[in-house]
MARMARRO-283431 format. One record per residue (C-alpha): residue number from 0; residue in three letters; x, y, z. Coordinates in Angstrom, 2 decimals, decimal comma, padded with zeros to 5 digits. Example, Ala and Ser with C-alpha at 12.3 -4.5 7.8 and 13.67 -1.06 7.14 Angstrom:
REM residues 2
pt k: 0&r: Ala&px: 012,30&py: -004,50&pz: 007,80;
pt k: 1&r: Ser&px: 013,67&py: -001,06&pz: 007,14;
REM end
This chain:
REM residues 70
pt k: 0&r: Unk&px: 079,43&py: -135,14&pz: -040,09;
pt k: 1&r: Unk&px: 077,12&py: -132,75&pz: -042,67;
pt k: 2&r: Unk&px: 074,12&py: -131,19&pz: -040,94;
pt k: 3&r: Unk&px: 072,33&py: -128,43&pz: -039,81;
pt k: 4&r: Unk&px: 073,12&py: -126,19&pz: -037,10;
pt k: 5&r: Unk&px: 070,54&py: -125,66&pz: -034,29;
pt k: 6&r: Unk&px: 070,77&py: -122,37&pz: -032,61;
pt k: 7&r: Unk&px: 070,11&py: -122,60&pz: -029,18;
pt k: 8&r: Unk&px: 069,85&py: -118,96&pz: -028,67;
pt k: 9&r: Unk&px: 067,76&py: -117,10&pz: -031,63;
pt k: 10&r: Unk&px: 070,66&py: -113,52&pz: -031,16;
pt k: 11&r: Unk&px: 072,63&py: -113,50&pz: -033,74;
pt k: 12&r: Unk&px: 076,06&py: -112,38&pz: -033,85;
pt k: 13&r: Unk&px: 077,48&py: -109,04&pz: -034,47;
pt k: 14&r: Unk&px: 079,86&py: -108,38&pz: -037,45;
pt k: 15&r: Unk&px: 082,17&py: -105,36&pz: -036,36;
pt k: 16&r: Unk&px: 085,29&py: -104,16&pz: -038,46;
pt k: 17&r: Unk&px: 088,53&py: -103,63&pz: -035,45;
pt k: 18&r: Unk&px: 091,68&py: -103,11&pz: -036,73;
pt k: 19&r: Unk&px: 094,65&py: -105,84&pz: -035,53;
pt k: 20&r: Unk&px: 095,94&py: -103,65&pz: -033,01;
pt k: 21&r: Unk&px: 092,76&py: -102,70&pz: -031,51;
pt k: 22&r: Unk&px: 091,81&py: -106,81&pz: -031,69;
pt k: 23&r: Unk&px: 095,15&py: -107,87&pz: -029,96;
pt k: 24&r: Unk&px: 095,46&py: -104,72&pz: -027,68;
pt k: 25&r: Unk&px: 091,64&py: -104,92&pz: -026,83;
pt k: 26&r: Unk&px: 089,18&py: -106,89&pz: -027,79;
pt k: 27&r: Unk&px: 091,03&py: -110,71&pz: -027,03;
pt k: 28&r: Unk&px: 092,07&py: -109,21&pz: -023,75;
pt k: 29&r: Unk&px: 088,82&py: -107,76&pz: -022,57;
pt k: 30&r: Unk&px: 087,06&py: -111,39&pz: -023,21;
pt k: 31&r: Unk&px: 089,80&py: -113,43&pz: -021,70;
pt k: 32&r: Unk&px: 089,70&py: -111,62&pz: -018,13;
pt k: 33&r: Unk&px: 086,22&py: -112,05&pz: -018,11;
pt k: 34&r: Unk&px: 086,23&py: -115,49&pz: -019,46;
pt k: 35&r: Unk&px: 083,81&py: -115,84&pz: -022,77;
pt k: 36&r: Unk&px: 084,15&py: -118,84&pz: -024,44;
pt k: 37&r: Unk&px: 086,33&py: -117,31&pz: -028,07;
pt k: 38&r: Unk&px: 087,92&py: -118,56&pz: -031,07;
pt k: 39&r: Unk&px: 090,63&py: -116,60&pz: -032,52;
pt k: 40&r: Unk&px: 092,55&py: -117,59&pz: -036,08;
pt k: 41&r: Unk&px: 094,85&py: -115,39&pz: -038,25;
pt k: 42&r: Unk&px: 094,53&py: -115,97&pz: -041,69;
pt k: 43&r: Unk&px: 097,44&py: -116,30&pz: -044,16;
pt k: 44&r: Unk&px: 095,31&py: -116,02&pz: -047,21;
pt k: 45&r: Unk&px: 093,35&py: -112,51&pz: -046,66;
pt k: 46&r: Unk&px: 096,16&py: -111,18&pz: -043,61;
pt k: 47&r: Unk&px: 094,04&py: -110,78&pz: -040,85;
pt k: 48&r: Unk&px: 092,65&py: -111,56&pz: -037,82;
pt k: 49&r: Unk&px: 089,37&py: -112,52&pz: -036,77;
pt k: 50&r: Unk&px: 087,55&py: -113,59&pz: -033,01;
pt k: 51&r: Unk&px: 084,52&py: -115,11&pz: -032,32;
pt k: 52&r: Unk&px: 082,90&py: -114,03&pz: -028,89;
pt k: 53&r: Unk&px: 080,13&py: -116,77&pz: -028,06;
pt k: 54&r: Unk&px: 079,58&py: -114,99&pz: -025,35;
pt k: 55&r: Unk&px: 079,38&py: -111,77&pz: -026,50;
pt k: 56&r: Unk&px: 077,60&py: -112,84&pz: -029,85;
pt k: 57&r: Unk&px: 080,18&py: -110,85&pz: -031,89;
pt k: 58&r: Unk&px: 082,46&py: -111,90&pz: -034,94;
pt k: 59&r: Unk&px: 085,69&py: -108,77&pz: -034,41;
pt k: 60&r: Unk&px: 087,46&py: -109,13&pz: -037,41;
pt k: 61&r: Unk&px: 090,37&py: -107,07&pz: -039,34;
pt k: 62&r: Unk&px: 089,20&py: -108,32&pz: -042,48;
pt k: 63&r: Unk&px: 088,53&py: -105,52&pz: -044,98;
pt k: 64&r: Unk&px: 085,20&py: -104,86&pz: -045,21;
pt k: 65&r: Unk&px: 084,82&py: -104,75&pz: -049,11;
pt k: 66&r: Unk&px: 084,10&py: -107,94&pz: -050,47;
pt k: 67&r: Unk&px: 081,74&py: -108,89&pz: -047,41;
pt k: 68&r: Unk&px: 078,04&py: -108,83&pz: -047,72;
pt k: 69&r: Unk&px: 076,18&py: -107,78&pz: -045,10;
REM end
């Protein structure tokens, strides 16, 4: 299904630039012990990996950070 998005909460999220050791060693453990609701995918394409914190309100990526508008 196409629609829009309602934000339920009006904080948006945080774009920070981790690098995939700090992510794994880190940043995915810190939110699992304390049990935020995260997404984490590695992608193939650009070779890196990225989590989404909804609890935290913060997209932790390895991405490079040239190419990315902010």
């Amino acid at each position: 299904m196409v629609g829009k998005a309602k934000m339920t909460d009006k904080k948006e999220f945080k774009l920070e630039f981790l690098s995939e050791d700090d992510l794994r060693g880190f940043a995915i453990p810190y939110c699992q012990e304390k049990n935020h609701i995260q997404q984490v995918a590695f992608s193939t394409y650009h070779n890196c990996l990225t989590q989404i914190c909804f609890t935290c309100k913060k997209i932790r990526t390895s991405m490079k950070e040239m190419g990315i508008t902010k």
